[in-house]
C-alpha positions in Angstrom: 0.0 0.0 0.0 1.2 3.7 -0.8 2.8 5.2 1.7 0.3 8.3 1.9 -2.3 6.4 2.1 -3.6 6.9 5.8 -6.2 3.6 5.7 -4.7 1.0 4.2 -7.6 -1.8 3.7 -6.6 -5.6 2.9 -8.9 -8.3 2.0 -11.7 -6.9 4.0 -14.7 -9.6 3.8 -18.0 -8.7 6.5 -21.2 -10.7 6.7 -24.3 -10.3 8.6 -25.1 -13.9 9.5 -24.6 -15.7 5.8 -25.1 -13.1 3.7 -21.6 -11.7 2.6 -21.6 -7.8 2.0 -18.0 -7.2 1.5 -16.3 -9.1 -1.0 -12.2 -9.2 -0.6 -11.8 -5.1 -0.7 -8.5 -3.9 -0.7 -7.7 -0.2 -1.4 -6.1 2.9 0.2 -7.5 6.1 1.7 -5.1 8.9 0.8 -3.9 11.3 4.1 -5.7 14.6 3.9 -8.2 14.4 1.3 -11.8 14.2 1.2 -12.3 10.4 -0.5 -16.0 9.5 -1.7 -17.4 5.8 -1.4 -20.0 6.0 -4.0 -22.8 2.8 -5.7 -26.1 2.1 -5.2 -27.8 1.1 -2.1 -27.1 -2.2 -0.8 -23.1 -2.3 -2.1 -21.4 -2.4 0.9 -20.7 1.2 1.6 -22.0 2.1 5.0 -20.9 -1.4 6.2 -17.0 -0.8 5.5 -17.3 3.0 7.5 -18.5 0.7 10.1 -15.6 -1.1 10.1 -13.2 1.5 10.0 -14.2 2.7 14.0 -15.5 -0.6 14.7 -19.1 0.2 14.9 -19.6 -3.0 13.0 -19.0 -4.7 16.1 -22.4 -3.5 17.4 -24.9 -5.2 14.8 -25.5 -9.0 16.0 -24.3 -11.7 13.7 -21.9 -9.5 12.1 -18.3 -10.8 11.1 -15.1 -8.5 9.7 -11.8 -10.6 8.3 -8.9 -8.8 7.0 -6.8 -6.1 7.9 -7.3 -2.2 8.2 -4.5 -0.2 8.8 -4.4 3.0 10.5 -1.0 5.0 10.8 0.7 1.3 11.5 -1.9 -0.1 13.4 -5.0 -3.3 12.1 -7.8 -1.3 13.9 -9.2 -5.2 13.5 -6.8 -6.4 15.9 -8.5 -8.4 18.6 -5.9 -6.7 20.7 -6.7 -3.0 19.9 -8.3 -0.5 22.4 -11.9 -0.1 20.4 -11.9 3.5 21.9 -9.2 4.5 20.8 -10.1 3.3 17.8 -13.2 5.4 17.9 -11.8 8.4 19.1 -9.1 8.8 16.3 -11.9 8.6 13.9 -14.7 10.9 14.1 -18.3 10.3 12.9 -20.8 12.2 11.4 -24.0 10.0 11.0 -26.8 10.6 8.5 -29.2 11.6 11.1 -28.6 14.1 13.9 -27.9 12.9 17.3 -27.3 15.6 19.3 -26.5 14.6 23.5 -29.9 15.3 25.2 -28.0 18.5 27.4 -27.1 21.6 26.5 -25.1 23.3 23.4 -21.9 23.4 25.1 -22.5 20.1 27.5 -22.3 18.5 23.7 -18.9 19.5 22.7 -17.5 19.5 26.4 -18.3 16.1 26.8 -15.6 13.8 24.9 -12.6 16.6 26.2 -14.2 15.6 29.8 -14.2 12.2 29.7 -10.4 12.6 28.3 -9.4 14.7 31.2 -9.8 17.9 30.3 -11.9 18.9 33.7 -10.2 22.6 33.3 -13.3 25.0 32.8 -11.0 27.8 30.8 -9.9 25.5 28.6 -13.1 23.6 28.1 -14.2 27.1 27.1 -11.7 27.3 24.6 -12.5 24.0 23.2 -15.9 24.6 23.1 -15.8 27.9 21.3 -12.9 26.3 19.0 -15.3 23.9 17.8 -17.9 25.7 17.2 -16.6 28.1 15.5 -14.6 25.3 12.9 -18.1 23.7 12.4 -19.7 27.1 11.3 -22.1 27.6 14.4 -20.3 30.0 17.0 -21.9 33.3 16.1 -25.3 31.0 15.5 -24.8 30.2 19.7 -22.8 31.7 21.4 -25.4 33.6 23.2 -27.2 30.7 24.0 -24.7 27.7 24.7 -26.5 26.7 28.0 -29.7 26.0 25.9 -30.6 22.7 25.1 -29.4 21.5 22.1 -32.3 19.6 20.6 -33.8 23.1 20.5 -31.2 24.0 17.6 -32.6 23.2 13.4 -31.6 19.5 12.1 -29.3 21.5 9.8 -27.6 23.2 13.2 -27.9 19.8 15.3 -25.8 18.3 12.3 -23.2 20.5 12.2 -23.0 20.5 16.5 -22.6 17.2 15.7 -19.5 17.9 13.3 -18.2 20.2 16.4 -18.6 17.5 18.8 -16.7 15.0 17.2 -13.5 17.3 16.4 -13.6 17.9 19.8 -11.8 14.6 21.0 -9.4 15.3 18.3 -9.9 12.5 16.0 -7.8 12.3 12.6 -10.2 11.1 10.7 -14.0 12.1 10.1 -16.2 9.6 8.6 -19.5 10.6 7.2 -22.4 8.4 6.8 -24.4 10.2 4.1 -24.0 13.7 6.0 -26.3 15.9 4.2 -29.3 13.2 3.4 -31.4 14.7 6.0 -31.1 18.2 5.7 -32.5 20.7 3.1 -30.1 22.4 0.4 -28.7 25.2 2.5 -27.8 23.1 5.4 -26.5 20.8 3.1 -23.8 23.4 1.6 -22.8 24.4 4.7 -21.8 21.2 5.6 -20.4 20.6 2.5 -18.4 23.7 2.9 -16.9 22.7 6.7 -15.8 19.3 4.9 -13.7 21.2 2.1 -11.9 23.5 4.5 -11.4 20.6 7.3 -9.5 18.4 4.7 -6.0 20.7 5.6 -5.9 19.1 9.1 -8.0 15.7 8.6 -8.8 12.9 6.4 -12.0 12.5 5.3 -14.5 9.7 4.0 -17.8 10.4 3.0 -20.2 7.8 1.7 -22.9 9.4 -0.3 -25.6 8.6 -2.7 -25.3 11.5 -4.3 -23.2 11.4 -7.4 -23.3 15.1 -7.8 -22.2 16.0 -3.9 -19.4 13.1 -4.5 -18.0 15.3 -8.0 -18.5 18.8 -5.7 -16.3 17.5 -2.4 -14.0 14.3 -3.7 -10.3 14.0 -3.9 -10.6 10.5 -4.1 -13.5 7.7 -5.0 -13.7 4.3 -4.4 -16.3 2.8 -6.1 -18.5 -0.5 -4.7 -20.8 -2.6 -6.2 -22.4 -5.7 -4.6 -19.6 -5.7 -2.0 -16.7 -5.6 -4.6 -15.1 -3.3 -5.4 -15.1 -2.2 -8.6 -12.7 1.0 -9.5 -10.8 3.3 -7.2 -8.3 6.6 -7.9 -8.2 10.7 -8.3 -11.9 11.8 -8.6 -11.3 13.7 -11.7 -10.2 10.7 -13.8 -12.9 8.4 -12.4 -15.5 11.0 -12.6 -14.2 12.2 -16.4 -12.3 9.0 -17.7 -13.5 6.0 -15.8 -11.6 2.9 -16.6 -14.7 0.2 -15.7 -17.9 0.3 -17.6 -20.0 -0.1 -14.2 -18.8 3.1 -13.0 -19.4 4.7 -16.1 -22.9 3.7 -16.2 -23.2 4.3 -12.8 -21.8 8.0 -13.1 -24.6 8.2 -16.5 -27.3 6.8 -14.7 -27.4 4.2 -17.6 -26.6 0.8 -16.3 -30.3 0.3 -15.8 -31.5 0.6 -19.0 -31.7 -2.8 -19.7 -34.2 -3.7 -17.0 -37.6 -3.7 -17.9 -39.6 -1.4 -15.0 -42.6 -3.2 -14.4 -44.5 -0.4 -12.5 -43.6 3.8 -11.6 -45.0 5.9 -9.0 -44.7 9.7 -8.7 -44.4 10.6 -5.1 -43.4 13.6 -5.2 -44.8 16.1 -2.3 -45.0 13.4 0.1 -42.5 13.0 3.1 -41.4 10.2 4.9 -43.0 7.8 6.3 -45.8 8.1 3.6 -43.2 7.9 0.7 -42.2 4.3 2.5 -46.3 3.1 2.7 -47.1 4.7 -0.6 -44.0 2.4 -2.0 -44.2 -0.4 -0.1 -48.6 -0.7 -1.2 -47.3 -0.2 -4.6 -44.9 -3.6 -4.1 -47.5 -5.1 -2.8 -49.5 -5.2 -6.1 -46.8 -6.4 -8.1 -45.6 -9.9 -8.6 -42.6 -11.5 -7.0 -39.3 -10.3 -8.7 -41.2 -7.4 -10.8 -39.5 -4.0 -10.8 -40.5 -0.7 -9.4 -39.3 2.8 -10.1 -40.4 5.4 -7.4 -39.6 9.7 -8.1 -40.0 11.3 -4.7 -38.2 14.7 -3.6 -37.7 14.3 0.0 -34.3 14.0 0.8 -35.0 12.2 3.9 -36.7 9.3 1.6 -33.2 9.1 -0.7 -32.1 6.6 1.9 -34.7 5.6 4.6 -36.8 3.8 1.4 -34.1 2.0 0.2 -33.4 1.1 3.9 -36.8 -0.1 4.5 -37.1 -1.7 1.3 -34.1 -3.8 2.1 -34.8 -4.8 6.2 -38.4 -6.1 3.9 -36.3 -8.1 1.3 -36.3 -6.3 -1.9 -33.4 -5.3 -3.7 -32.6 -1.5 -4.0 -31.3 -1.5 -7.7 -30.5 1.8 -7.9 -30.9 5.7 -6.5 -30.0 8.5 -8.6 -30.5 12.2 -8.4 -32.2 13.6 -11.6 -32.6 17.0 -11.5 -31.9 19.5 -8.7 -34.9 18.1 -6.3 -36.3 14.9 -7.4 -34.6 11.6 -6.9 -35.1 7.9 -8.6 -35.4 4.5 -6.8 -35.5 1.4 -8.3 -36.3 -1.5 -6.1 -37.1 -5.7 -7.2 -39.6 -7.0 -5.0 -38.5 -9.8 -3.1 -38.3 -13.0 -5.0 
């Protein structure tokens, strides 16, 4: 593996009982750049993050082989301290979780259980933080209030604040911006592209168009393979495999017969989940679906549902500006 690479994956296989996700990955995660796991839902891409801090270790049934190297050290090691683990590498989920206390209790809290009891210098930490994440002048007049009493778009990037706060070297983003409307989303977006001087970054995302705005790097998965990896602008301009051109194009569908489309547009989740799941219902076993909705919020809690029911997300694609595809095969 290349020396500047700062993870170093080799032979990574993960299962969830029988069912093999990850299929023999081995690629590198360049130091200091923002690298983008992109393909469909379903490939494998949240489930090597996962592995990365260890959170994989959490979901029952699940098994990692291989090695994952982090500045020297196979974070898979039965002999590794999992927290240390975790707190070198920061997470951003797709989905808010802000600490049920207040603004600065949030950020304070890692730097307090790391022995930093000092109240001036949790001060400084806390403002630091804030002010890296793009929310200091947004609360600094009201750190003491409770934090679930701050937007989604605000709670996501406390969330951001709270996890530079233990000092990780990493940040790994589960589909950051999914959840949050368009201008949360940029600001986000805009945090990630100056934090990438000081950290490395991974960001799985659905979206091909947020991968092309923030990535260095891509490593593209398909099926728990993986299928191409290197600089984004050759992948993104010149890819080598003909997967991740038609994934990039939208086009690797276009041989599938859609059995059945629904607009869903205007509705929000969970009515986009009921609407899709009745209009599975209907069709035969194996038949294919296409479903158009605009909620962000439904670009990956459908396909998530749709897979903890059986089916098969085949794809999810942005469009336009607002509205999203979803193909899914009902369950065989």
């Amino acid at each position: 593996m290349n020396n500047l690479n700062h993870i170093s994956i080799e032979k990574v296989n993960a299962f969830y009982g029988d069912n093999q996700v990850l299929k023999d990955v081995t690629v590198g995660f360049p130091r200091k750049q923002i690298t983008a796991i992109i393909g469909p839902s379903g490939c494998g891409k949240s489930t090597l993050l996962k592995c990365f801090n260890r959170l994989i270790d959490l979901t029952e049934g699940a098994s990692v082989s291989g090695k994952i190297i982090v500045d020297g050290m196979d974070v898979l090691s039965g002999n590794i301290d999992v927290t240390d683990v975790r707190r070198k590498m920061g997470l951003l989920p797709q989905k808010p979780n802000p600490l049920p206390m207040s603004i600065y209790d949030n950020i304070a809290y890692g730097p307090k259980l790391h022995g930093k009891p000092d109240k001036k210098e949790l001060d400084e930490i806390v403002e630091k933080y804030l002010k890296i994440a793009g929310l200091w002048d947004e609360v600094k007049d009201r750190l003491k209030s409770s934090a679930n009493k701050l937007s989604i778009g605000q709670q996501q990037r406390l969330c951001l604040a709270r996890g530079l706060a233990v000092e990780p070297e990493i940040i790994l983003c589960d589909e950051p911006t999914s959840a949050l409307d368009p201008v949360s989303s940029q600001h986000i977006e805009q945090q990630l592209l100056k934090l990438k001087k000081d950290y490395t970054i991974v960001i799985v995302t659905h979206n091909i168009h947020q991968a092309m705005r923030l990535a260095d790097y891509v490593v593209h998965l398909y099926l728990g393979e993986l299928v191409e990896h290197g600089a984004a602008n050759e992948v993104f301009e010149n890819p080598k495999e003909e997967r991740t051109r038609a994934y990039i194009n939208g086009t690797f569908l276009t041989e599938l017969k859609i059995d059945s489309e629904i607009n869903l547009k205007g509705n929000v989740c969970p009515f986009n989940f009921v609407y899709a799941k009745q209009a599975l219902h209907a069709l035969e076993k194996g038949k294919i679906l296409k479903l158009i909705v605009d909620d962000p919020l439904a670009v990956t809690e459908v396909p998530r549902g749709m897979e903890a029911d059986g089916h098969e997300v085949l794809s999810v694609k942005q469009i336009n500006k607002t509205d999203w595809e979803i193909v899914i095969q009902k369950e065989r």
